[in-house]
C-alpha positions in Angstrom: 103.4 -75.7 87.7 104.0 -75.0 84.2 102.7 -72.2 82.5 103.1 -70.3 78.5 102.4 -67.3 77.2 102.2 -68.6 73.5 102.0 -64.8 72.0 104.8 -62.7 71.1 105.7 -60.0 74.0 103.6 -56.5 74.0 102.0 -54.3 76.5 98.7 -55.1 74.5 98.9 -58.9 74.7 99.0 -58.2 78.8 102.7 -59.5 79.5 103.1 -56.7 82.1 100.2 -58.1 84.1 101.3 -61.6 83.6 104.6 -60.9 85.0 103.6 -58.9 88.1 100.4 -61.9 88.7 103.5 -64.5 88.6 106.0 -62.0 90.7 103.3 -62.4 93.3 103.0 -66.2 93.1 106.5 -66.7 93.5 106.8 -64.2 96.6 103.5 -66.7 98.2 106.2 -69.8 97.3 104.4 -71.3 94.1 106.9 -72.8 92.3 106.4 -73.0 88.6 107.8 -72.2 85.2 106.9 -69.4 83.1 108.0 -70.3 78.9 107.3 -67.0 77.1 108.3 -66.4 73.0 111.4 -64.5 72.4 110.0 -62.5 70.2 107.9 -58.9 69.8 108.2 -55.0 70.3 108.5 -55.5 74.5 111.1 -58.1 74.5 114.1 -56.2 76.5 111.2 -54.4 77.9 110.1 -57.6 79.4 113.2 -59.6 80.2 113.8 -56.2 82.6 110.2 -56.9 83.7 111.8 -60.4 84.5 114.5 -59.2 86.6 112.3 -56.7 88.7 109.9 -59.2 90.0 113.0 -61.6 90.5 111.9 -64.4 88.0 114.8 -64.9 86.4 115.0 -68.4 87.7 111.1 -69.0 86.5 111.3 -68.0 83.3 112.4 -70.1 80.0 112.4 -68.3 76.8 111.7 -70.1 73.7 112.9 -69.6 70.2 110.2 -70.8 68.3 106.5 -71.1 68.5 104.7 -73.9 70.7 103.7 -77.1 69.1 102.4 -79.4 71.8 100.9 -78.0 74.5 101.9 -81.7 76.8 103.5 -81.0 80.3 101.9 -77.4 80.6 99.1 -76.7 83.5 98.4 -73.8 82.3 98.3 -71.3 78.8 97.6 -67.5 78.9 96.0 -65.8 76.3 95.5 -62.2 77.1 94.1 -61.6 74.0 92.5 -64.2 71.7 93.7 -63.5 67.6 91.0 -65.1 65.0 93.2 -67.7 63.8 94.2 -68.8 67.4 90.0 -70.0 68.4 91.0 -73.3 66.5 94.2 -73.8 68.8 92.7 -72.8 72.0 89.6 -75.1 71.4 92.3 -77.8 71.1 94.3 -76.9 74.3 91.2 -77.4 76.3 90.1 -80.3 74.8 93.9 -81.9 75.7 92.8 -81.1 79.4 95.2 -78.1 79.8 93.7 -75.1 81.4 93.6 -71.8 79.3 93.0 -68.6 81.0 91.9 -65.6 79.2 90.3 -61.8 79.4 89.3 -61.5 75.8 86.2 -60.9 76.0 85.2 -61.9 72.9 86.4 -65.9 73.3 84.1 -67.9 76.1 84.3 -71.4 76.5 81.8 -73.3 78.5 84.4 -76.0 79.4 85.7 -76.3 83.3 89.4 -75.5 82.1 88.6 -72.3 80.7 88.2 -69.6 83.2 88.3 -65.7 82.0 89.6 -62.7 84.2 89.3 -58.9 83.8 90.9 -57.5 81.5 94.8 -56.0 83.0 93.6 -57.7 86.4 96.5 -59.1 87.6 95.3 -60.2 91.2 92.9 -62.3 89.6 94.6 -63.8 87.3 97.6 -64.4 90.0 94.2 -66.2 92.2 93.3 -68.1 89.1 96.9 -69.8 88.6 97.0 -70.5 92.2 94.0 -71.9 92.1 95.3 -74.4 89.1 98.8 -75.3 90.8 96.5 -76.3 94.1 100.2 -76.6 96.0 100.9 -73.4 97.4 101.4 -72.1 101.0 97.8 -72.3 102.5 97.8 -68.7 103.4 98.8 -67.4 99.9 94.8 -66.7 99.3 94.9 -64.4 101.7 97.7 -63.1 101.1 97.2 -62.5 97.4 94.5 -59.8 97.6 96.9 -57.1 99.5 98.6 -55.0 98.1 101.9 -55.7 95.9 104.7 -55.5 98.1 106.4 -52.1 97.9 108.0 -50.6 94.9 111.8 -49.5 95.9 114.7 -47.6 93.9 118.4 -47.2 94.8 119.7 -44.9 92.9 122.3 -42.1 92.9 126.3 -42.8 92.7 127.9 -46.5 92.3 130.4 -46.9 94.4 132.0 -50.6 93.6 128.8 -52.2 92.9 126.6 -52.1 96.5 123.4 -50.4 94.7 123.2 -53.0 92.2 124.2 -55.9 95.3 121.5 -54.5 97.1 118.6 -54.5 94.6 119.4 -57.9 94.0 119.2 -59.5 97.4 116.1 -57.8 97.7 114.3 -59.2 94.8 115.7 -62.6 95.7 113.3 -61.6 99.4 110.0 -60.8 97.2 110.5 -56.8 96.6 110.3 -55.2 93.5 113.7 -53.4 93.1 115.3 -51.7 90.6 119.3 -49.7 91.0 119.8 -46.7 89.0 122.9 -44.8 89.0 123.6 -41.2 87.9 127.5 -42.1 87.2 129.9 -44.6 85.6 131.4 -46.8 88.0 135.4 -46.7 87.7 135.7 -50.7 88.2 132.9 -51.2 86.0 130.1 -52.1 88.0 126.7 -51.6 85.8 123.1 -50.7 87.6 119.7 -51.7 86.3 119.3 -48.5 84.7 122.1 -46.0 83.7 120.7 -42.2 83.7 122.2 -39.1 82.1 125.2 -41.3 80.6 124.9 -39.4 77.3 125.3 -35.8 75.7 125.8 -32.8 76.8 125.1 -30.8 80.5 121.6 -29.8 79.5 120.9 -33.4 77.8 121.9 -34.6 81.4 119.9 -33.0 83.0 116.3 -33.4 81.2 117.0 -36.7 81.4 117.7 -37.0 85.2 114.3 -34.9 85.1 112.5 -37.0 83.1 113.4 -40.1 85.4 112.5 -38.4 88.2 108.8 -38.1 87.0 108.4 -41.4 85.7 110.3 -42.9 88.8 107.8 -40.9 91.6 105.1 -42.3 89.5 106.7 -46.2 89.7 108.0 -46.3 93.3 107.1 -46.1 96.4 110.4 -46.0 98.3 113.0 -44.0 97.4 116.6 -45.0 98.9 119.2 -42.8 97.8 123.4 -43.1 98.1 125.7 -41.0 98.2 123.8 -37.9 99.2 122.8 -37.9 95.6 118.7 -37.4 95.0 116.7 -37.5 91.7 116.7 -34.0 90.3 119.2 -30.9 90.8 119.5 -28.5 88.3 123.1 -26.0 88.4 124.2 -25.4 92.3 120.5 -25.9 92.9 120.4 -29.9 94.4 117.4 -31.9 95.9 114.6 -30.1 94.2 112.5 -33.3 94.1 112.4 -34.0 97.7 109.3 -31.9 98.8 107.9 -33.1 96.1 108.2 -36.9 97.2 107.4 -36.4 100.7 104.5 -34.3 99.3 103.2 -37.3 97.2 103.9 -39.6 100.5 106.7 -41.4 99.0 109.2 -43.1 101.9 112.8 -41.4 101.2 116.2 -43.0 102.4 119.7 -41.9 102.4 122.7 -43.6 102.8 126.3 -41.5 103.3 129.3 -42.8 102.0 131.8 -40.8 103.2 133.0 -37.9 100.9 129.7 -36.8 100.6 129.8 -36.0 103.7 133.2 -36.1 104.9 135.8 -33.2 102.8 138.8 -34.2 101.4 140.8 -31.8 103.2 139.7 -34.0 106.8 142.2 -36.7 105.3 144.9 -34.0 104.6 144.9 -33.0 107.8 144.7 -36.5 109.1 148.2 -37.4 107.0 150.0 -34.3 108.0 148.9 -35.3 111.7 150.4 -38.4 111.5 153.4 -37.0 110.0 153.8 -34.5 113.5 152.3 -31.9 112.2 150.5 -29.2 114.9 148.1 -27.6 112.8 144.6 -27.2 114.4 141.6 -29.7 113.3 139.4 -28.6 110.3 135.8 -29.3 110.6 134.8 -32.7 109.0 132.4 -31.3 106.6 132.2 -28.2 103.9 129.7 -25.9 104.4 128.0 -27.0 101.4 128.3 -30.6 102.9 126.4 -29.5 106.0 123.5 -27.2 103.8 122.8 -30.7 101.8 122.9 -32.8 105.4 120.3 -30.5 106.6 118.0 -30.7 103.8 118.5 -34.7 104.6 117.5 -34.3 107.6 114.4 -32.7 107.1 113.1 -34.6 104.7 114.4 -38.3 104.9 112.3 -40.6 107.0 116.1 -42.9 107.8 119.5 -41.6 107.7 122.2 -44.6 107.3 126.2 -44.5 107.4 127.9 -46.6 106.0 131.1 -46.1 108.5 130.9 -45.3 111.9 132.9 -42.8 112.1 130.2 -40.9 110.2 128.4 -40.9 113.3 130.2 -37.5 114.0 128.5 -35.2 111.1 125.1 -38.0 111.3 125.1 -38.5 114.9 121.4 -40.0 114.3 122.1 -42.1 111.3 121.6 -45.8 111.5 124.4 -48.2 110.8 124.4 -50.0 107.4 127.8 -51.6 106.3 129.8 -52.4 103.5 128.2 -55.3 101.6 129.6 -58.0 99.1 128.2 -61.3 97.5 129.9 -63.9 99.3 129.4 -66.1 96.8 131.7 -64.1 94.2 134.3 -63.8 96.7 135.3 -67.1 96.9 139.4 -68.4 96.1 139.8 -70.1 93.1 143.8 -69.9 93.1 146.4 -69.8 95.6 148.5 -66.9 96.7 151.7 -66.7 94.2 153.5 -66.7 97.7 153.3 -70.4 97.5 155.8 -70.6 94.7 158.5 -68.2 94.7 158.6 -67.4 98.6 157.7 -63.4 97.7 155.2 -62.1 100.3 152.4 -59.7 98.1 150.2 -57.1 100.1 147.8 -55.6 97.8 146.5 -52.1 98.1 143.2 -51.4 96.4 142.7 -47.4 96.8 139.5 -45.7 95.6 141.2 -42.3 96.6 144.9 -42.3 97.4 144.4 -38.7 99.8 141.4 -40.9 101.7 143.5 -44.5 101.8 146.9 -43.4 102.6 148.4 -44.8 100.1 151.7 -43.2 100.2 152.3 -44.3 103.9 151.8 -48.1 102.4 154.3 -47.5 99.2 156.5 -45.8 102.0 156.3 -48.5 104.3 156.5 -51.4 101.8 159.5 -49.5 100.3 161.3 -49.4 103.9 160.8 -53.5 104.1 162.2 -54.0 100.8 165.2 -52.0 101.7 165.8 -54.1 104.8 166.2 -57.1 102.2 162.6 -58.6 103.1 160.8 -60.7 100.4 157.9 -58.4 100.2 156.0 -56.9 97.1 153.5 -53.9 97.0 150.4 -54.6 94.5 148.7 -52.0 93.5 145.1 -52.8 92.9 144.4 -49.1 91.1 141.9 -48.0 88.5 141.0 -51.7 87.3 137.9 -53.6 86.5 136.3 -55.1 89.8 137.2 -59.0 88.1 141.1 -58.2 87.3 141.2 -56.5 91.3 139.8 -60.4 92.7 142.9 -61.7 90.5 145.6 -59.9 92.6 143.8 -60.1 95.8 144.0 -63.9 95.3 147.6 -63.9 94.3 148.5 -62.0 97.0 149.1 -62.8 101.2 147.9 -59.1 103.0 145.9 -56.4 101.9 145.9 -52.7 103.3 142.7 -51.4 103.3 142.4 -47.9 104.6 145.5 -46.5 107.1 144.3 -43.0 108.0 140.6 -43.7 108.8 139.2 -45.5 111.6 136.9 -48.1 110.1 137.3 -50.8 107.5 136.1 -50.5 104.0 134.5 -52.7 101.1 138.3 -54.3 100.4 138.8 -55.5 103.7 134.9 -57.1 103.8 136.4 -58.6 100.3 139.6 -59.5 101.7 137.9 -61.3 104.9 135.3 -63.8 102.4 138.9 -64.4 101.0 139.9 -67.2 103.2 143.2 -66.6 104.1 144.0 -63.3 103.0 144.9 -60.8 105.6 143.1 -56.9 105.8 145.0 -54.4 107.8 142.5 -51.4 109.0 143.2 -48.1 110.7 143.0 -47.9 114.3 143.6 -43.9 114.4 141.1 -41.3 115.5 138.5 -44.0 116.1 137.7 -42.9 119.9 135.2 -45.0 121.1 134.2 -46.8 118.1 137.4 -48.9 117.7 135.9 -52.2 116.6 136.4 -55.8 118.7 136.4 -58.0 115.9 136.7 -61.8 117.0 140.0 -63.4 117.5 139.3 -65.7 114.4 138.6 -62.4 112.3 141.7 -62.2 109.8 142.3 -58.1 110.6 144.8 -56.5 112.0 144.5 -52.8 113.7 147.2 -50.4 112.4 147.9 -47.1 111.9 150.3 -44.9 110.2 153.5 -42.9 111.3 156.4 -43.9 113.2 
């Protein structure tokens, strides 16, 4: 089905409603095409509009006024301008069906069929109705309510809050990412908050959001330990206040939020021979913010299982990547001069290890070895695929028990090697399949 919105883009002329009627269509299975004019005060407000429902594929934005109204099923008018009765009268005389909720313009012709005003289930029922080729239980479907509204938001950590609103508007869920911070590899969310000014300036703003954002969503899914609102040493203030207004509230841990820096210390001096005694994983600020978690989250995740020791009743949810993106296009440089290149891609050299890999590497290159260390290290995510294609092993993490996002990476990378700690795992040391290109390792002599 092919459908225009002839005016140019504003709250007033109803392009909110149109949108969300459309969102819903495409989530029954109509397939259609939505043309709308490039043009008026909403236009970045609606191509974001676009992205939420997931239309990006639907829509086609045009340059220039329509002409000829030939091909379209359908044309929305919102709202009916004086000089436009002429063009509609027209339209429906060319057999095209024009729906509208001005109430001021009626038609007594078959192909005109009005709709309350900022109604978008009827107006979604109406253009079902007119493409007559959608699943037969969309009519039933169409009346409950929209599927629920859901925000990630907190810290970016190499692109998984904006990977995972994406997949889920591609499944029908309005979704939106919004990080608090400035991705190091330059991963951007739907919306960036408190990127500008001072403290205070920060903070109305991450105030702000939060009211406008427990007023838009209905599920709140948060990373990083990081919530909406804190203001000084005072953190999760808006919490109650969601679970008060019966909001569903998610948090996923990461690992430092959780985990203190100081565990890794101790975890390199171990392997090193040291004796001393075994801090606690967390900070005592670390474990005040898990209890407030606890309390008021409906789901705890991990992203690492070894985080099952501070969350021992957090669900499993692991590293993601868009397999589609990591995909070879070159081969390793290995090919051509016979030099064997492990890349290391540390986010933290104190949590990676990454002076037991630039000690080992240096070791092999002293026994006269063709090897070569890459350093993957404070780049943008698209120059890091670059050397891990060139390259013929990665190390992922050496002092942790669990694989992180560069050895997921590494793996869609046919062919390319991720080696993964196998220290202080316990019970939780992974069986990956024999075909799986990872190798179990662990630092020390």
């Amino acid at each position: 089905m092919r459908v225009a919105l002839p005016d140019p883009l504003s709250w007033q002329a109803g392009i909110e409603f149109g949108l969300q009627a459309l969102g819903e269509l495409r989530r029954g299975g109509l397939n259609f095409e939505f043309s709308l004019l490039e043009q008026g005060p909403m236009l970045e407000a609606s191509g974001f509009a676009v992205n939420q429902f997931g239309l990006e594929t639907n829509v086609r934005w045009l340059h220039r006024r329509l002409r000829s109204w030939t091909g379209f099923d359908a044309v929305l008018f919102p709202r009916v301008a004086p000089l436009e009765t002429a063009t509609i009268t027209q339209i429906l005389e060319g057999g095209v069906t024009v729906i509208s909720s001005d109430p001021e313009f009626r038609s007594q012709r078959s192909n005109f069929h009005p709709f309350p005003r900022r109604d978008w289930q009827s107006l979604a029922k109406l253009m079902q109705a007119t493409a007559g080729n959608c699943r037969s239980s969309f009519l039933t479907d169409v009346f409950k309510p929209y599927s629920q509204r859901i925000l990630i938001s907190g810290f970016e950590i190499g692109g998984q809050m904006q990977l995972l609103a994406e997949t889920m508007r591609k499944r029908w869920h309005q979704a939106t990412a919004a990080a608090y911070n400035e991705d190091f590899r330059g991963y951007q969310c739907d919306i960036m908050v408190g990127q500008q000014g001072g403290r205070l300036r920060r903070e109305i703003d991450r105030f702000l959001f939060f009211l406008w954002a427990a007023h838009h969503y209905d599920v709140f899914h948060f990373f990083w330990g990081i919530s909406l609102w804190s203001v000084s040493r005072f953190h999760h203030l808006d919490l109650p206040f969601l679970k008060l207004l019966g909001k569903k509230v998610v948090v996923h841990f990461r690992g430092l939020d959780v985990v203190d820096i100081a565990y890794f210390d101790w975890l390199r001096e171990s392997a090193r021979g040291s004796a001393a005694p075994r801090p606690a994983m967390s900070r005592p600020d670390q474990q005040k913010g898990l209890k407030k978690w606890i309390k008021y989250a409906d789901t705890l995740l991990v992203s690492e299982p070894d985080l099952h020791e501070v969350v021992p009743n957090a669900v499993l949810s692991p590293q993601v990547v868009d397999m589609s993106y990591w995909q070879p296009t070159r081969q390793p440089q290995s090919l051509q001069d016979g030099i064997v290149r492990i890349v290391h891609a540390p986010s933290s050299r104190r949590k990676k290890g990454t002076d037991f890999v630039e000690q080992s590497i240096a070791e092999l290159k002293a026994k006269g070895l063709p090897v070569e260390l890459v350093l993957a290290e404070n780049l943008p995510h698209h120059k890091i695929k670059e050397l891990y294609e060139i390259s013929d092993i990665g190390l992922d993490q050496v002092l942790y028990g669990w694989h992180g996002k560069v050895s997921v990476e590494l793996m869609a990378l046919v062919g390319r090697w991720s080696a993964l700690s196998g220290r202080n795992t316990g019970n939780i040391v992974p069986t990956f399949p024999s075909s799986a290109p990872t190798i179990q390792s662990h630092p020390g002599p």
